[in-house]
N, C-alpha and C positions, 0 to 999 in steps of 0.2 A: 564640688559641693552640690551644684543642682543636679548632680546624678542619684541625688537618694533623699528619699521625703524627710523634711525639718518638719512640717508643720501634722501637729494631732487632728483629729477628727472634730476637737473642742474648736479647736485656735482658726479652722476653716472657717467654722461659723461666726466666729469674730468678723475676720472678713465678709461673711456675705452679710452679716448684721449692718456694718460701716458704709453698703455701698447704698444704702435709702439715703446719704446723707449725700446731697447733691456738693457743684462746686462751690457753690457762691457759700456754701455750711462751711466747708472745709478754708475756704478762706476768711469768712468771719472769725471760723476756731485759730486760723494761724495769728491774725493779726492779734487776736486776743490774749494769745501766749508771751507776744514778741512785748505787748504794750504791757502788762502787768508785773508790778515791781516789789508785790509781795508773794513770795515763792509757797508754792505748797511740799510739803513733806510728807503726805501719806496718800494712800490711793483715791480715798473718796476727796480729799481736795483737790486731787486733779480730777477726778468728774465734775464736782463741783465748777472750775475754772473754765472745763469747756462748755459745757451745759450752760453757761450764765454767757456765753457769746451769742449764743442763740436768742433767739424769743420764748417768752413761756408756752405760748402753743407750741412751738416747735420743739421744746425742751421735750412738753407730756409726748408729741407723738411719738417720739425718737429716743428715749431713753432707755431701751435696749441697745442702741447705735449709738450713746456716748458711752455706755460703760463699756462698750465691745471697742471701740475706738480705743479711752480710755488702758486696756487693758493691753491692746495691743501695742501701743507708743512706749510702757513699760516694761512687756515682754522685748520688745524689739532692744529698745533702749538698753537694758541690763547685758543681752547680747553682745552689741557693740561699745560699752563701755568697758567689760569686762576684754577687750582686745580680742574675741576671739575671732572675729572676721571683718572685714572692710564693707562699708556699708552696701555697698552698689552690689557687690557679689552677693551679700544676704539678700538683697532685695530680689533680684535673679533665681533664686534658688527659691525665694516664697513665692514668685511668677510660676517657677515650673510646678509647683507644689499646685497651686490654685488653678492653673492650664487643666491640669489633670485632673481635680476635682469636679471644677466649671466644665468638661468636656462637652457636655449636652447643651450648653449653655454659652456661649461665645461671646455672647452682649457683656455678659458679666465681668471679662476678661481686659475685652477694651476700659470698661470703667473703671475696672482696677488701674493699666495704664495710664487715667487723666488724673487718678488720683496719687497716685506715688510721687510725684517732685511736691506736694502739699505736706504729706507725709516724712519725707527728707527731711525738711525744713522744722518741720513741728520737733523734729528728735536733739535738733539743733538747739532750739531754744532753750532757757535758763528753767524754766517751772520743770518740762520735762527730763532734765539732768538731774536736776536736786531729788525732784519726788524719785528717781533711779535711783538714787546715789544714798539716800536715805533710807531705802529699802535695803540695798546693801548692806548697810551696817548695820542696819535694826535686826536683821534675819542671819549674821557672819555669825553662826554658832555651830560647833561642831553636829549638834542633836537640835532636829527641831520637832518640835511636839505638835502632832496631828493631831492626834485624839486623847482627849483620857477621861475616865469615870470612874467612882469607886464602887465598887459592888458591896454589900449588905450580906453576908451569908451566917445561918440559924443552924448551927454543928450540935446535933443530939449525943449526949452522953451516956452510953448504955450499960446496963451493968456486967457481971462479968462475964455472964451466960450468953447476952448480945440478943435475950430476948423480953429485955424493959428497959424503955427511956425514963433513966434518974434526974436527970437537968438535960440545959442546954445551953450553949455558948454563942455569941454572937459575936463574930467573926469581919474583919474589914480589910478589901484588899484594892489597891490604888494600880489600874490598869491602865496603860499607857502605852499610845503607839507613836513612835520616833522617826525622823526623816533622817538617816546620815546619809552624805556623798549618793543622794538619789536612790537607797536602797530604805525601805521600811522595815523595822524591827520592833518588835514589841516588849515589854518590862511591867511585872506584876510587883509590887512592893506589900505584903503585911502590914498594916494597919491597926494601931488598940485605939480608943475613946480618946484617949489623954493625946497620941499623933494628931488626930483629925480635931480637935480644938488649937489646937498648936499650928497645924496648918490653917486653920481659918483664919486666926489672929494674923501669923505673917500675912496670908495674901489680902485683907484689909489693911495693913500697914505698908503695903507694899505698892497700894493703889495710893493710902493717902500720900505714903511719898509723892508720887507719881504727880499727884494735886496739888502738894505745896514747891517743887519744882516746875510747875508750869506758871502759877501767880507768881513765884519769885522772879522768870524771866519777863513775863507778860505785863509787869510794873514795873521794870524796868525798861524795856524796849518795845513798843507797841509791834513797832514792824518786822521784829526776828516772829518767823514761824515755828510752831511748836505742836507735835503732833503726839501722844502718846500708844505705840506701840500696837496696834488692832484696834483701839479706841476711835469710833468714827466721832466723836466730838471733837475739836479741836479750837485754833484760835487763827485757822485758815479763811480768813475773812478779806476778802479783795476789795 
């Protein structure tokens, strides 16, 4: 496995984001994982949970380095829950990856060393499984929606001759771009007036679902966590 690069160009600069964050950071973030007994379920409640181990000063300087932290414990995480490799060997293969990166830069490397058994540890813990694990299920869909927007287009009616416009039409098409199985594809759907109020309607009824299953749970059980779906609001409160 460490014969061939795992990590993106993105995911390097995670790592060198995470290495301003000295030991004694990394060990405030672990104890603070291992000590908290309300678990987060979405991504910004784990920045939240680490960022709130720190100090407020140390939160503003560094918050580029908890969401790259952040991001990486969930990348990692997903990896190794999904079985596809043993941790020690992943972690060897993001060494080589970072070796080769870092080349110019050697300091870099050792610190990555003092900080990986901190790293271990934190993937182990409870907040970092669930917020994986919750991501899993939230996203286990065959098509996932990257992008979409509907375009607006004004189609002139000409007469037969094709040299005078008698009306014109105004035209709706719903463009959407899809993730399956790590490949992207795109889907154009047509659109009339009477679609796109029809779509509105669902997707406010579909939010307020969304709000009357969160107070349904949230008066009943203060301490189940409840995150809705991309929504950085939540009731991830430690």
């Amino acid at each position: 496995m460490s014969e061939r690069s795992i990590l993106t160009g993105e995911q390097v600069s995670h790592f060198d984001r995470i290495l301003s964050l000295d030991p004694r950071d990394f060990a405030k973030i672990l104890r603070r994982l291992k000590a908290v007994r309300q678990f987060p379920v979405s991504p910004s409640g784990l920045r939240d949970l680490i960022g709130n181990a720190l100090t407020s000063e140390k939160r503003s300087e560094e918050g580029n380095a908890i969401k790259a932290l952040a991001n990486i414990l969930m990348g990692m995480g997903t990896v190794v829950s999904r079985g596809m490799t043993e941790i020690e060997s992943y972690l060897d293969a993001i060494r080589a990856d970072l070796k080769a990166a870092w080349a110019s830069e050697p300091a870099k490397i050792e610190r990555w060393d003092r900080i990986r058994p901190p790293l271990v540890e934190m993937l182990s813990t409870k907040p970092v499984r669930t917020t994986v694990k919750a991501l899993d299920i939230a996203y286990e869909y065959a098509n996932l929606l990257q992008f979409s927007r509907i375009m607006t287009d004004v189609r002139p009616v000409f007469n037969e001759d094709g040299d005078e416009v008698e009306g014109a039409v105004v035209a709706f098409t719903l463009r959407m771009n899809l993730l399956n199985a790590g490949h992207s594809q795109s889907l154009s759907i047509a659109l009339d007036a009477l679609d796109l109020r029809l779509l509105l309607e669902q997707c406010e009824r579909a939010l307020q679902k969304a709000e009357t299953v969160r107070n349904y749970f949230s008066s009943r059980d203060s301490s189940l966590t409840f995150a809705i779906v991309g929504a950085e609001d939540s009731n991830e409160s430690d």
